[in-house]
Structures are given as structure tokens and as C-alpha cells.
C-alpha positions in Angstrom: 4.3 -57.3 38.9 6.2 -59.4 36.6 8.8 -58.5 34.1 7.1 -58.6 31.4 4.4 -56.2 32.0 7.2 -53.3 32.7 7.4 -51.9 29.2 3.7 -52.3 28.8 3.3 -50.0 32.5 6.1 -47.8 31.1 4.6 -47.1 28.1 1.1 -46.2 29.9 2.6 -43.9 31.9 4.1 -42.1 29.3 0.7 -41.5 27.2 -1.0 -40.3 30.6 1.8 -37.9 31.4 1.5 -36.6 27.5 -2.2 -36.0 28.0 -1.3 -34.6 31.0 1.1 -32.3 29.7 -1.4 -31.3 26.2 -4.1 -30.3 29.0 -1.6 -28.3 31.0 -0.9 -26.0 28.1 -4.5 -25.8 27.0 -5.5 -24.5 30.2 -2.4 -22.4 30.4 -3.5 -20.8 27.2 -6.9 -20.3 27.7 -5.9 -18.7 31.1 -3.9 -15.9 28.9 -6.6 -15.2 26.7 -9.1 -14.7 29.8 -7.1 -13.1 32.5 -4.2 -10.9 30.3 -5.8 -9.4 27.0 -3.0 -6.7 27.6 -0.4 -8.9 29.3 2.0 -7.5 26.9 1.4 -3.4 28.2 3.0 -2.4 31.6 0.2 -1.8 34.1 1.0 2.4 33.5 -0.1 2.2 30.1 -3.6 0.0 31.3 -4.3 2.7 34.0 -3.5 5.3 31.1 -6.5 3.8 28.9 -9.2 3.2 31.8 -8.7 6.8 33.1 -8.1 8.4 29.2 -11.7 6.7 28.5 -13.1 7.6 31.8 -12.2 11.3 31.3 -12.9 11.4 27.7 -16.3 10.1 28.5 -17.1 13.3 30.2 -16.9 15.0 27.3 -19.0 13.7 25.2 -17.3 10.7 23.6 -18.2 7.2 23.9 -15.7 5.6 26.7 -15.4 3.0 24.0 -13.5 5.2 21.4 -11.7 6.8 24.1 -10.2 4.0 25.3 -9.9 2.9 21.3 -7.5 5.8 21.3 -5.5 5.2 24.3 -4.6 1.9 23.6 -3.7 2.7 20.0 -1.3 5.4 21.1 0.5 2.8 23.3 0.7 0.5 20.2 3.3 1.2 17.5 1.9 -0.7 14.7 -1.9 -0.3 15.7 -4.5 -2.9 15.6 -6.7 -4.9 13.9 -10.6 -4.7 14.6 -10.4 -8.1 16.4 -7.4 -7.4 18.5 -8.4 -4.1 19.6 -12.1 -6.3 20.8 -9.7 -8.7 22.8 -7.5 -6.1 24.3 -10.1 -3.9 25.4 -12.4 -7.4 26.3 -15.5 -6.0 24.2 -17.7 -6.7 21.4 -16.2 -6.2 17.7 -19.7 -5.0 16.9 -19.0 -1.7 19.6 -15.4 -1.4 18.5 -16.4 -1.1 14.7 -18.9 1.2 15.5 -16.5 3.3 17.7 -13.8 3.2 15.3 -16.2 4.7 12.3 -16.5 7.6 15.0 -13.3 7.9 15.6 -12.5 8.2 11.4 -15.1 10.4 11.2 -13.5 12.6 13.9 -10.2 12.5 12.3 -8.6 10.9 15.5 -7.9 7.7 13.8 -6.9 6.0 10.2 -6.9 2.7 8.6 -3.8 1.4 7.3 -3.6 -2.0 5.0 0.0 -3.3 3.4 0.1 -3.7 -0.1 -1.9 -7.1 -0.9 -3.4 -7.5 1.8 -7.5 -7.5 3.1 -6.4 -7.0 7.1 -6.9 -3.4 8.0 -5.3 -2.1 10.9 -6.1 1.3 12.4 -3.5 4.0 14.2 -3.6 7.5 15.8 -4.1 9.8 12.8 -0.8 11.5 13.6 1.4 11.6 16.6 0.9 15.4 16.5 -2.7 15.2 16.5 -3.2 18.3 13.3 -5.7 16.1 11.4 -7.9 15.4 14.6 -7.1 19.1 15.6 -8.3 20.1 12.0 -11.0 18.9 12.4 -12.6 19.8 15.4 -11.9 23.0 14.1 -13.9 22.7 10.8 -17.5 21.3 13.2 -16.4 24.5 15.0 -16.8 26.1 12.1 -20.0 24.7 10.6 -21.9 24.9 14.4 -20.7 28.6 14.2 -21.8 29.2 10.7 -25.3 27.5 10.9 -25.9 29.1 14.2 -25.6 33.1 12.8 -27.6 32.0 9.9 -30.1 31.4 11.9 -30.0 33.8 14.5 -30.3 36.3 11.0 -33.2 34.4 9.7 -35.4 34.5 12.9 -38.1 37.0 13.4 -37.4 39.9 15.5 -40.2 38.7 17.6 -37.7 35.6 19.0 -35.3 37.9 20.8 -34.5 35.9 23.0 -33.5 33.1 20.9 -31.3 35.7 18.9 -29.8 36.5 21.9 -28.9 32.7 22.6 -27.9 32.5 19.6 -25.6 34.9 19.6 -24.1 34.0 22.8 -23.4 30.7 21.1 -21.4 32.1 18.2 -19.4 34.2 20.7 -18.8 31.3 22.4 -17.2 29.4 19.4 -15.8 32.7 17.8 -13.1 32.1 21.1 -13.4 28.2 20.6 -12.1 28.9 17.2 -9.7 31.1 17.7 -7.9 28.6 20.7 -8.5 25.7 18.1 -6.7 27.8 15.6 -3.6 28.8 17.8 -3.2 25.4 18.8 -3.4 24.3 15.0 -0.8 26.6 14.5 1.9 25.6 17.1 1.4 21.5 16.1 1.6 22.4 12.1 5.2 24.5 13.1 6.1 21.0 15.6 5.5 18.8 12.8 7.3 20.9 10.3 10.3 21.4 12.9 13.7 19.3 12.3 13.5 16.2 14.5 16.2 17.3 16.7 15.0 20.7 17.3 10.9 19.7 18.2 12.5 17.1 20.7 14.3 19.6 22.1 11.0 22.1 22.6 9.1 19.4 23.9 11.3 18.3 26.6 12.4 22.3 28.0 8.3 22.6 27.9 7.8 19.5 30.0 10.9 20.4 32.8 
């Protein structure tokens, strides 16, 4: 190779090794997106949403907004719709279905900054007396509609009066636990800081 072609060979080099590098980092990047949508958490807090919506899912809720939840309670500023879809690797179609739910429910709440379009949603409240509340009130309104109709059947459906009744009883003690439990978070959140911290940790030792 002659002298004069050095530069000309150096100068090669270097634009291969650029493209080089610009692929590196694309790939490096698109390996993030794919393989850590919740690189950020500590594993705990992914085990914590996968069994939360697992668990959840037994009762009725879709594992969906369960998991919805559990991630939102391990994010301090909550989430936008599309980052809750990445972290949780499904649709935005199933998360803002599953976050209506969830509103509905009382469990979460949308938050927007002043001039802004992006919403983000949050746990309702750290104590949980909104989503408490209401679970209480379709307590209520099951309970309600149920003896109104017991009353308004004919005596000749005794044994669906009898159902019926057993399904009042049963959220007559539903409501009374719901409304004991209200109780204690309403007296939690109006506790000084100091003092509720203090209750919380002698009920966990």
C-alpha cells in the first residue's frame, strides 16, 4: 500500500466503525424496549404485580386491572395509558378498557398538570377509602335491590324468597365489615403523620 492511500484507508475505517457503532446502540435499544419493560422496578415489585393480578383474578377482576393496580402502586407519579401498555407488554386497547373499570370501581384516578392533554392515572388514595367507599355503596345497591324483590315476589316462589333472603343476610355482614374497615382507614387518614406511621408499623411487628 502506498502512502498516499493511508488517509483515504483511515478515513474508511472510521465511517465503518461509526456505522458500526450507530447499529450497536440501535440494537442495544431495541433490546431494552423488548426484554426490560420494567427494567427500572426491582424483580420484588414484578413478582408483586404477576401474583397481585393472579390473585385478584380469582375474585372476579380482570387480571388486567389487577395488575393495572399493582404496578401503579409501585409508581409514585403513575402512568400514562401508553406506558402502563409497555410496562405490562399489552394492548392500549385492554389497558384503556381496564382502566375505565378500574375508575368506575373507584380504585384508580386520572391526573393531568395544568395545560397539558397527557393524562396519567394513580391509586385513588394510598389509604384506599374511595375504593373502600365504594364497594360499599354496590353493597349497598345489591342489598337494596335484592329485599325489594324478595318483597315483591309472590308467596308462591318461597324458595326464591328464601334465597333471597339469605343473600341480603349475606351482605347485611358484608356491609357491616366494609363499614368497620371504612371506619378505621377514614380515622388513618385523618391521623397526624407521625402518629398513623407509628400504628402501622406496631400492627405489622
Amino acid at each position: 500500500m502506498t502512502p498516499a492511500l493511508l488517509p483515504r484507508v483511515y478515513q474508511f475505517c472510521q465511517v465503518v466503525q461509526l456505522h458500526l457503532n450507530k447499529q450497536v446502540a440501535l440494537t442495544r435499544r431495541e433490546t431494552l424496549v423488548r426484554k426490560g419493560a420494567m427494567d427500572d422496578l426491582p424483580a420484588v415489585a414484578e413478582r408483586f404485580i404477576e401474583d397481585f393480578g393472579l390473585a385478584v383474578e380469582g375474585s372476579g377482576l380482570p387480571r388486567t386491572a389487577a395488575r393495572i393496580i399493582a404496578l401503579l402502586i409501585m409508581l409514585d407519579a403513575g402512568a400514562e395509558l401508553a406506558e402502563i401498555a409497555r410496562r405490562l407488554r399489552v394492548s392500549r386497547a385492554s389497558v384503556s378498557t381496564n382502566t375505565r373499570l378500574l375508575e368506575s370501581l373507584g380504585g384508580i384516578e386520572r391526573q393531568s398538570a395544568a395545560g397539558q392533554r397527557r393524562i396519567r392515572y394513580r391509586v385513588a388514595d394510598f389509604r384506599y377509602v374511595r375504593f373502600t367507599e365504594a364497594a360499599l355503596a354496590r353493597m349497598r345497591r345489591i342489598q337494596g335491590f335484592a329485599r325489594e324483590t324478595r318483597r315483591q315476589l309472590p308467596r308462591t316462589m318461597a324458595g326464591a324468597k328464601s334465597r333471597l333472603e339469605g343473600l341480603e343476610e349475606y351482605y347485611e355482614a358484608s356491609i357491616a365489615t366494609a363499614e368497620a374497615v371504612l371506619a378505621r382507614l377514614r380515622r388513618k387518614t385523618s391521623a397526624p403523620i407521625g402518629r398513623s406511621a407509628s400504628m402501622s408499623a406496631r400492627g405489622r411487628t
